[in-house]
C-alpha positions in Angstrom: 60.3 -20.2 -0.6 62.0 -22.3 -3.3 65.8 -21.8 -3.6 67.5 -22.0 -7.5 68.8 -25.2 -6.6 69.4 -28.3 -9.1 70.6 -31.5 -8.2 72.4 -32.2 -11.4 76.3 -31.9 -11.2 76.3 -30.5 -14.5 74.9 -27.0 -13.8 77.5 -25.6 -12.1 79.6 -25.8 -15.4 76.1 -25.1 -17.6 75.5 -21.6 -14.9 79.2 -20.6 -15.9 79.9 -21.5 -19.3 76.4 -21.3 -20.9 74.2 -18.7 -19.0 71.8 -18.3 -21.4 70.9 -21.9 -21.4 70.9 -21.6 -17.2 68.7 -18.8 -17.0 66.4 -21.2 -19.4 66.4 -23.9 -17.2 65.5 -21.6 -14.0 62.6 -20.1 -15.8 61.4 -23.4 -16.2 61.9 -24.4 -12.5 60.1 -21.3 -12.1 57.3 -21.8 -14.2 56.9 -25.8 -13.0 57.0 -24.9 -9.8 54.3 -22.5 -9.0 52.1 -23.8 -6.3 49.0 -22.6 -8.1 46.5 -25.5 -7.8 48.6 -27.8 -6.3 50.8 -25.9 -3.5 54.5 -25.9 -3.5 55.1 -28.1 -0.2 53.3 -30.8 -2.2 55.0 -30.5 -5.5 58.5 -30.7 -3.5 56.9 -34.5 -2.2 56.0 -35.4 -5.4 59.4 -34.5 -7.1 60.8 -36.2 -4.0 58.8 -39.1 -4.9 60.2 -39.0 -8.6 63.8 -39.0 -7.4 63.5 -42.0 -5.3 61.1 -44.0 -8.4 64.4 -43.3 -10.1 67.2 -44.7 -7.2 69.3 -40.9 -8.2 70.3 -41.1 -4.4 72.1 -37.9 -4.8 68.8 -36.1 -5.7 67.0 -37.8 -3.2 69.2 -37.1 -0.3 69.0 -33.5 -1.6 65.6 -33.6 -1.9 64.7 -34.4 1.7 66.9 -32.2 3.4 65.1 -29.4 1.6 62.1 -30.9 2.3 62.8 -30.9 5.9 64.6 -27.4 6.0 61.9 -25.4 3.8 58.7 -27.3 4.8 59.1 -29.0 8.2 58.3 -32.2 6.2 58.7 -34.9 8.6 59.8 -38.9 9.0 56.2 -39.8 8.0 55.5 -37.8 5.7 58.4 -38.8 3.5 57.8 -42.9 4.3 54.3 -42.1 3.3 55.6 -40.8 -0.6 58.0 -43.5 -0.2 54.9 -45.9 0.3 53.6 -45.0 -3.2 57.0 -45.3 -4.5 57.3 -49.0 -3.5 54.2 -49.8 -5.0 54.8 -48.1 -8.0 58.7 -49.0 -8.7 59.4 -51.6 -6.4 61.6 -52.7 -3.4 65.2 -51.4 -4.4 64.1 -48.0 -5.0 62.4 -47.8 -1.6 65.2 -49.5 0.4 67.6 -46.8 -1.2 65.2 -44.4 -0.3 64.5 -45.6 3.2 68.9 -45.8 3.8 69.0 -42.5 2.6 66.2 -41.3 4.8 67.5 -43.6 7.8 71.0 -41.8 7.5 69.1 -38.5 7.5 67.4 -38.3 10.8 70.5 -40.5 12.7 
């Protein structure tokens, strides 16, 4: 099941100081991530996918523990999203993805 986690330093302060605008942003993680049509294992890959097209290492390291904890996702299975991503956005976001995903399962 989906843990209320964001990657964004910035929430901590936004859960404290602004919880109206928190509760907000977890209804919609909530509604984004329902695993309706397209189930919730794959939307984690694909928003994996996403932080690694962007190089946010932070998000992508956090991403693919997650991955690994809730899902089971394996080695593969990330280097295959990580396939798309070098096609799509090129070599340095895949080698920072591959690092981070090397210093993962070491």
């Amino acid at each position: 099941m989906k843990e209320e986690v964001f990657f964004g330093e910035g929430m901590i302060g936004v859960k404290k100081d602004y919880s109206d605008l928190y509760d907000a942003i977890v209804g919609l993680n909530e509604a984004v991530f329902t695993g309706k049509v397209i189930d919730y294992r794959t939307q984690k890959l694909i928003a994996l996918g996403i932080n690694a097209a962007t190089s946010d290492e932070r998000a992508m390291k956090k991403q693919m523990m997650s991955a690994m904890k809730e899902f089971d996702v394996t080695k593969d299975e990330i280097v295959d999203v990580l396939r798309v991503v070098l096609l799509t956005s090129g070599m340095p976001p895949f080698t920072k993805a591959m690092k981070i995903l090397y210093e993962l399962k070491d």
